[in-house]
C-alpha positions in Angstrom: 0.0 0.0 0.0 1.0 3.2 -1.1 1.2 6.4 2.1 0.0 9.2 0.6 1.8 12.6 1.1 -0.8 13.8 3.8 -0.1 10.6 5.8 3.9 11.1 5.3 3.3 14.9 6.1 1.1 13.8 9.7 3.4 11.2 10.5 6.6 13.5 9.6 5.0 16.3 11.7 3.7 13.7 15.1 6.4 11.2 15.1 5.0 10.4 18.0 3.0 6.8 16.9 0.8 4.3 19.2 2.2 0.7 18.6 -0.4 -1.8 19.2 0.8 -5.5 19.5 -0.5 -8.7 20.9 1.1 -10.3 23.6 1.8 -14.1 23.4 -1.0 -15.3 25.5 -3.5 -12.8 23.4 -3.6 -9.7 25.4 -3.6 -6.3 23.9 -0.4 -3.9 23.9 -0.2 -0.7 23.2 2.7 1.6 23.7 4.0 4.7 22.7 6.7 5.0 20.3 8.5 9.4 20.1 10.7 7.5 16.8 7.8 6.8 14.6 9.0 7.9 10.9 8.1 7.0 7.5 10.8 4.9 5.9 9.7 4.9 2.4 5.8 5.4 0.6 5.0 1.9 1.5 6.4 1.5 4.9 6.9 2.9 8.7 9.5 2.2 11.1 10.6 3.1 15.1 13.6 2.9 17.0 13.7 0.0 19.4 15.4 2.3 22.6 13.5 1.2 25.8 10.7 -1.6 23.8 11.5 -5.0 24.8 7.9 -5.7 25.3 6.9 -4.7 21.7 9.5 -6.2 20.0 9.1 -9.6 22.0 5.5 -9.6 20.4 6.6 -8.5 17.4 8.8 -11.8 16.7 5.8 -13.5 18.1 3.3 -12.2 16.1 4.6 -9.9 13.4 1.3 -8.2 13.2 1.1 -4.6 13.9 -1.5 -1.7 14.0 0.2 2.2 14.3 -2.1 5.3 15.1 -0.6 8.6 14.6 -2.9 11.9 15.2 -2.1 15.2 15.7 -3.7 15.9 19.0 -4.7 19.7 18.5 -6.3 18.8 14.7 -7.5 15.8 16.8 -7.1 14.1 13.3 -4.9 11.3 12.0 -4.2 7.9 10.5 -4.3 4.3 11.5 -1.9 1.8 9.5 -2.0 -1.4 9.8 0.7 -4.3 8.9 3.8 -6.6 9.3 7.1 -5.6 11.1 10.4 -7.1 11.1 12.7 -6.4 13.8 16.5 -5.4 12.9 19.3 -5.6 15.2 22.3 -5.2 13.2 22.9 -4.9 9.0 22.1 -2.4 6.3 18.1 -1.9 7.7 19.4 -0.6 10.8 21.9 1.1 9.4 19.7 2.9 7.0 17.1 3.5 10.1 20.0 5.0 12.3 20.7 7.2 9.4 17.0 8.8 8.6 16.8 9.0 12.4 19.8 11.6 12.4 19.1 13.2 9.1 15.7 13.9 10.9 18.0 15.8 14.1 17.3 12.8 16.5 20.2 12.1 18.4 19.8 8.5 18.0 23.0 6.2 18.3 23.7 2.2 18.6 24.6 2.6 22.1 20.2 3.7 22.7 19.1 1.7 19.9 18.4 -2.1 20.2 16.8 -2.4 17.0 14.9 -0.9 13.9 11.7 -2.3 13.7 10.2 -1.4 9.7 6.5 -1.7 9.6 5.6 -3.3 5.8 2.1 -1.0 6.2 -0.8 -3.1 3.9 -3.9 -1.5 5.1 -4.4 2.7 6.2 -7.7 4.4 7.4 -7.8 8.2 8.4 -8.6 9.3 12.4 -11.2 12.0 12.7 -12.6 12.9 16.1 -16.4 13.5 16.5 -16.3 16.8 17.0 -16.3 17.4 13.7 -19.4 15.6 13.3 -21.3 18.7 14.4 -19.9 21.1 11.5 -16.9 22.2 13.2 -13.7 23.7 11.7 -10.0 22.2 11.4 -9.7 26.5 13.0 -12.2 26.1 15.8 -11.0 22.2 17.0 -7.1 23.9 17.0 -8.1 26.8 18.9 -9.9 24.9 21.5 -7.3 22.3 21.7 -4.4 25.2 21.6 -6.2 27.0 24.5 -6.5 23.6 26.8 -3.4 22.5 26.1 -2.0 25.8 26.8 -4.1 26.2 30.4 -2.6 23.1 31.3 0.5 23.4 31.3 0.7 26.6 32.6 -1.2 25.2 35.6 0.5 25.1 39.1 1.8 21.2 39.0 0.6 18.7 41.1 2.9 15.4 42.7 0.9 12.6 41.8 1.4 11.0 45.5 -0.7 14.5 47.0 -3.2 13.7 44.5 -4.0 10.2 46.2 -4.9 12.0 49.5 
């Protein structure tokens, strides 16, 4: 399957992907992977730095599903497909390379492994909120504006939360 440039361009712009797996005895994983990149217009790949979980699954089950959305557009894409984990060789190599070419400051001693997702099926993410008539403009702004509040909040310690 081919990406198109909008899915490039979302994934390009995010990079931050949700990797969802299955664990060996058929449970759902889902973790979240800040290396997502496209590696060519027919596939995806992430870093393996801190993923021994996912990639355990991975050479158990090579099946794969990847969400990327930009959380202020609240829109995005879901590709679906079969990765291959490498450890050493020209893929991870090549993976290393795009990573840096990209400014990411990833090297072999962080990365375990390339893992380059072969993506065969892609469906766009739309939130319902635009299912009331509402604009790309109005979504940002709102999003823009609670993202903004929050993190310009007074923090909080988790552990005097729990009181």
């Amino acid at each position: 399957m081919k990406l198109s440039e909008q899915m490039q361009r979302v994934v390009g712009e995010q990079r931050l992907g949700f990797v969802a797996t299955v664990t060996p005895d058929g449970w759902p994983s889902l973790s979240p992977k800040g290396t997502t990149r496209v590696w060519d217009d027919e596939r995806l790949f992430f870093a393996d730095i801190a993923s021994p979980g996912t990639v355990a699954n991975l050479r158990a089950n090579p099946h794969v599903e990847v969400n990327v959305v930009d959380p202020i557009l609240r829109k995005g894409f879901r590709f679906k497909g079969t990765a291959t984990v490498h450890a050493s060789g020209e893929m991870y190599d090549r993976g290393l390379q795009i990573l840096r070419d990209q400014g990411s400051a990833a090297n072999r001693e962080r990365v375990r492994s390339i893992v380059v997702i072969e993506v065969t099926d892609a469906a766009a993410l739309i939130s319902p909120a635009y299912d009331d008539g509402a604009t790309e403009q109005a979504i940002s702004d709102s999003w823009l504006d609670y993202y903004t509040a929050l993190h310009r909040a007074p923090t909080c310690r988790a552990d005097e939360r729990a009181e």
